[in-house]
C-alpha positions as a Markdown table, in Angstrom:
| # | Residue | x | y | z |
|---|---|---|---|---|
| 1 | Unk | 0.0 | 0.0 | 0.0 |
| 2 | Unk | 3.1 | 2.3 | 1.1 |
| 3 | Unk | 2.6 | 5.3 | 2.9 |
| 4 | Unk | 0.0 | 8.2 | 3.1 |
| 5 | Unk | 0.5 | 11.2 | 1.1 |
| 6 | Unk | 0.3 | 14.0 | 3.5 |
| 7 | Unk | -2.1 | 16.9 | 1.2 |
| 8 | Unk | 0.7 | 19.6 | 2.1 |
| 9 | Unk | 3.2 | 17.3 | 0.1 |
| 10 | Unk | 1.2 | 17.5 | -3.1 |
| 11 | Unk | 0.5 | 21.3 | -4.7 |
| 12 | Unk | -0.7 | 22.1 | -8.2 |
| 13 | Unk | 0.9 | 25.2 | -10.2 |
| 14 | Unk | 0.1 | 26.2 | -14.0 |
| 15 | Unk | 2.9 | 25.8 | -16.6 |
| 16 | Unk | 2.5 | 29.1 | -16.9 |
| 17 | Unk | 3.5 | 30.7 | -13.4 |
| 18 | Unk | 7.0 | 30.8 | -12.4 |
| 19 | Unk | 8.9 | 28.1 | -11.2 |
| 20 | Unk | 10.0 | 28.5 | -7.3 |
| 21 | Unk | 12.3 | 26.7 | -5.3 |
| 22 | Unk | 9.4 | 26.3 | -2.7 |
| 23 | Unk | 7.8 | 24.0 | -5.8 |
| 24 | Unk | 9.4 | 20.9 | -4.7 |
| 25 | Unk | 9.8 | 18.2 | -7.3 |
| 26 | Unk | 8.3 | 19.2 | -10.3 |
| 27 | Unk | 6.3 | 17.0 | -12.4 |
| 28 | Unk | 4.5 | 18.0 | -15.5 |
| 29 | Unk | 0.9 | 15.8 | -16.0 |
| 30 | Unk | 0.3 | 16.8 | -19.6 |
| 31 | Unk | 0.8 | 14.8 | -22.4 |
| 32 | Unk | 2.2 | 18.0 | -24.7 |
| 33 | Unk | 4.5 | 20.5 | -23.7 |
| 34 | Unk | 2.8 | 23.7 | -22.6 |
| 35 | Unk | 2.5 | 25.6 | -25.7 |
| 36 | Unk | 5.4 | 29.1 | -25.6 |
| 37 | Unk | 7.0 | 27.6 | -22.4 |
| 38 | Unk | 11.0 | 27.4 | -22.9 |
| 39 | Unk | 12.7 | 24.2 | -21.0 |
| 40 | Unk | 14.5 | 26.4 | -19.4 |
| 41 | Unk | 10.8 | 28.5 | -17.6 |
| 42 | Unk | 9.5 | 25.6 | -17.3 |
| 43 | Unk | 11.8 | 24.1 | -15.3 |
| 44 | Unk | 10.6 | 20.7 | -15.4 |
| 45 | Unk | 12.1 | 17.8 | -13.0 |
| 46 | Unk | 10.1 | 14.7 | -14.5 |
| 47 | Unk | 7.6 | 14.7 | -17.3 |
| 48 | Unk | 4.8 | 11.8 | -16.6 |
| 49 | Unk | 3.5 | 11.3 | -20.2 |
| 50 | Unk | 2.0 | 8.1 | -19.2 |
| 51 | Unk | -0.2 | 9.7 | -16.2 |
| 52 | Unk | -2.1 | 12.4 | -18.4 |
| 53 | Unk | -5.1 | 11.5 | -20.0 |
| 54 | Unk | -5.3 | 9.7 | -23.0 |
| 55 | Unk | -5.3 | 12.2 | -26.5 |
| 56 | Unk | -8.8 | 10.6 | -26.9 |
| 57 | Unk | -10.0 | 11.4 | -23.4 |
| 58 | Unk | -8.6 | 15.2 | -23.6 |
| 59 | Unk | -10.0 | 15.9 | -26.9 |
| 60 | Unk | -13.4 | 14.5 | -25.7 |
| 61 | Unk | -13.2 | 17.0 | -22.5 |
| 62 | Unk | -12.5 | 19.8 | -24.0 |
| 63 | Unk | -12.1 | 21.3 | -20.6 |
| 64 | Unk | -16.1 | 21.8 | -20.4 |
| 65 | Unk | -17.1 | 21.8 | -17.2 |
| 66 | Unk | -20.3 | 20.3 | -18.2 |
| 67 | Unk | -17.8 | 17.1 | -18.7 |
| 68 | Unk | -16.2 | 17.3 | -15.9 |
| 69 | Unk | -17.6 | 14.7 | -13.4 |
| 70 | Unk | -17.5 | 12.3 | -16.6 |
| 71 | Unk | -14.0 | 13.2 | -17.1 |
| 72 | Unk | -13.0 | 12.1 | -13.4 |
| 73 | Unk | -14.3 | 9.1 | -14.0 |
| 74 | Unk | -12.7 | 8.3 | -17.3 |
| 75 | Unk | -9.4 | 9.6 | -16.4 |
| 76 | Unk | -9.3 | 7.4 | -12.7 |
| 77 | Unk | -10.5 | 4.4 | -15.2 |
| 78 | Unk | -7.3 | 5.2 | -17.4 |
| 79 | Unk | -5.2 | 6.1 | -14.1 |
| 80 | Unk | -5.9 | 2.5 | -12.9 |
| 81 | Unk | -4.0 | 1.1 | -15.8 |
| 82 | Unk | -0.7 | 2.6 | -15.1 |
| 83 | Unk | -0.9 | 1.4 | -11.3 |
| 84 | Unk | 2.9 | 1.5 | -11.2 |
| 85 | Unk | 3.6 | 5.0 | -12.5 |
| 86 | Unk | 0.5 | 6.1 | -9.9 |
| 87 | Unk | 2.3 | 3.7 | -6.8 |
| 88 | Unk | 5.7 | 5.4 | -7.5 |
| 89 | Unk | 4.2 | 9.5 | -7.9 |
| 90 | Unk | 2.8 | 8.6 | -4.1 |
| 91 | Unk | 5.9 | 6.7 | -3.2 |
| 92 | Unk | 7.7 | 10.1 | -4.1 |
| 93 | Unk | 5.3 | 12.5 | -2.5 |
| 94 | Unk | 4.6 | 10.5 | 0.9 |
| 95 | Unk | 8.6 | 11.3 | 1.2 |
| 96 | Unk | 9.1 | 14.7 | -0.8 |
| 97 | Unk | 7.3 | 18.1 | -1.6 |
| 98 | Unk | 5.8 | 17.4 | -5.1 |
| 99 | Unk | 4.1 | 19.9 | -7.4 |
| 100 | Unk | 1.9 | 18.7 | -10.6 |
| 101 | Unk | 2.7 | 21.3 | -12.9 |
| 102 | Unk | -0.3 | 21.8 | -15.9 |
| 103 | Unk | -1.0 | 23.7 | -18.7 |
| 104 | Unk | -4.7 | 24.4 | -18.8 |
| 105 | Unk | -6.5 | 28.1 | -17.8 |
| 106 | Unk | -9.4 | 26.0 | -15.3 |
| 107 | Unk | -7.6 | 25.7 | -12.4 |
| 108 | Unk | -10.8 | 23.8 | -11.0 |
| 109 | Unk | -10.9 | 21.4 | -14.3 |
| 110 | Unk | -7.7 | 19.6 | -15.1 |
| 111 | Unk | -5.9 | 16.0 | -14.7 |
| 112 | Unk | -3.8 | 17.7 | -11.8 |
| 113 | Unk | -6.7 | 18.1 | -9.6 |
| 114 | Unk | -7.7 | 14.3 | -10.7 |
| 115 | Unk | -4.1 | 13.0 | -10.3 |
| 116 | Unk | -4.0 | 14.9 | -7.0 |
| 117 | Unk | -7.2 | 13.3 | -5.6 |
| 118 | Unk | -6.5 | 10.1 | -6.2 |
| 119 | Unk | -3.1 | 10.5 | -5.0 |
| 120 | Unk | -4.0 | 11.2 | -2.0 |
| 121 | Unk | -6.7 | 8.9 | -1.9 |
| 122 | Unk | -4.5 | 5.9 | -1.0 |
């Protein structure tokens, strides 16, 4: 099971707003690069392809809100085929600060707030 992810050790930040060294670890949950974002700004420790929602599933979301509870559930359905890469984000961030790092404008509707939920959740 490992252990509990303390909700402290797990913060959220857009692409978009400037790294800090209070960030942590930081992981980027999208499956493309954050469009205009240099390497460099981004500054980008680990980049979990295989924990962002499938092309299909994004493209199907649009980020509507109206989708949104159907989205959590589709991405925790695609979440609980990559059990490992989800076992060793909490592994990380039950012993480190960790901070998903996205690129969408909803800061209420995005895979980070998904992938942070079920993180915690274990």
């Amino acid at each position: 099971m490992g252990k509990a992810v303390h909700p402290d050790n797990v913060r959220l930040k857009r692409a978009y707003e400037p790294a800090a060294g209070s960030d942590g670890e930081r992981i980027l949950v999208d499956r493309l690069w954050p469009r205009g974002i240099s390497k460099d700004d981004a500054a980008i420790d680990r980049w979990e392809k295989a924990l962002a929602p499938s092309t299909e599933l994004r493209k199907w979301f649009g980020h509507d809100p109206d989708r949104w509870d159907e989205f959590q559930t589709r991405y925790k359905a695609e979440l609980s085929e990559h059990q490992e890469e989800v076992s060793a984000l909490r592994e990380l961030a039950a012993h480190k600060l960790v901070t998903l790092v996205y690129g969408a404008r909803d800061e209420q509707h995005n895979d980070a707030v998904v992938l942070r939920d079920v993180l915690l959740k274990a």
